[in-house]
C-alpha positions as CSV (number, residue, x, y, z in Angstrom):
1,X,-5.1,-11.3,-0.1
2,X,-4.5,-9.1,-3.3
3,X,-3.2,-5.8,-3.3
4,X,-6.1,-4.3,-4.6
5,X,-8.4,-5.8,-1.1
6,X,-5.1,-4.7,1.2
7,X,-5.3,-1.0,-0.1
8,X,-8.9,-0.8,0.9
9,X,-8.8,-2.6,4.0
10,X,-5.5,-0.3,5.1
11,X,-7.8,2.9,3.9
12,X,-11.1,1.2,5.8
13,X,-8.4,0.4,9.3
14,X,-9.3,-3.0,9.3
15,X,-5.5,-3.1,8.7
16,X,-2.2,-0.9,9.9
17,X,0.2,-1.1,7.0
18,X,1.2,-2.8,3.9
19,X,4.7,-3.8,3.5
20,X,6.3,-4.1,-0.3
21,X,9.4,-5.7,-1.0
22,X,11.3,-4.3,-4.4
23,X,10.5,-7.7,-5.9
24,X,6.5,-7.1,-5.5
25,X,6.5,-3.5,-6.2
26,X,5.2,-4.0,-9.3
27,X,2.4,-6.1,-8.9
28,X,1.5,-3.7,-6.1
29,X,2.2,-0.5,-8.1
30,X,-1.2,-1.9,-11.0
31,X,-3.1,-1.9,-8.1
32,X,-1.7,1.5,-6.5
33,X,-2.5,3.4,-9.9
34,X,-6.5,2.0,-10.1
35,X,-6.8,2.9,-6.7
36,X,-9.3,5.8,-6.6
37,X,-8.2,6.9,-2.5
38,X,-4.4,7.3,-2.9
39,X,-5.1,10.4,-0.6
40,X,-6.1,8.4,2.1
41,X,-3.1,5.9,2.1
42,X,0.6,7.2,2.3
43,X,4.1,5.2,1.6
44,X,6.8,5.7,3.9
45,X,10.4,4.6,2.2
46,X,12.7,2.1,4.4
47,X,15.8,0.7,3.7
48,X,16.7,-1.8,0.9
49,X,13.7,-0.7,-1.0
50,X,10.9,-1.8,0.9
51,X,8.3,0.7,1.4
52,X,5.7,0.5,4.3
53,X,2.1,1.9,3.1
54,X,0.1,3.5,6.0
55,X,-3.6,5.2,6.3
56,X,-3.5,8.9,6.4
57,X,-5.2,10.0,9.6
């Protein structure tokens, strides 16, 4: 699954969270800036860099 699909599935719930890694930020940070509902999604920072990406309720 691309980012892209996981952002709107997490925004639809069909999902809980996406977890990023430091090492796939960046792939998932293109997708994070063409996503048009970044209202709707919110990123909760964790240790070691990773970052877990939740729906906004």
């Amino acid at each position: 699954m691309g980012y892209e699909q996981a952002l709107i599935d997490l925004k639809n719930g069909e999902i809980d969270k996406i977890e990023i890694n430091p090492q796939s930020f960046p792939a998932f940070q293109k997708a994070w800036s063409a996503f048009p509902y970044q209202n709707a999604v919110k990123g909760i920072a964790q240790r070691a860099g990773q970052v877990t990406y939740i729906r906004t309720k």
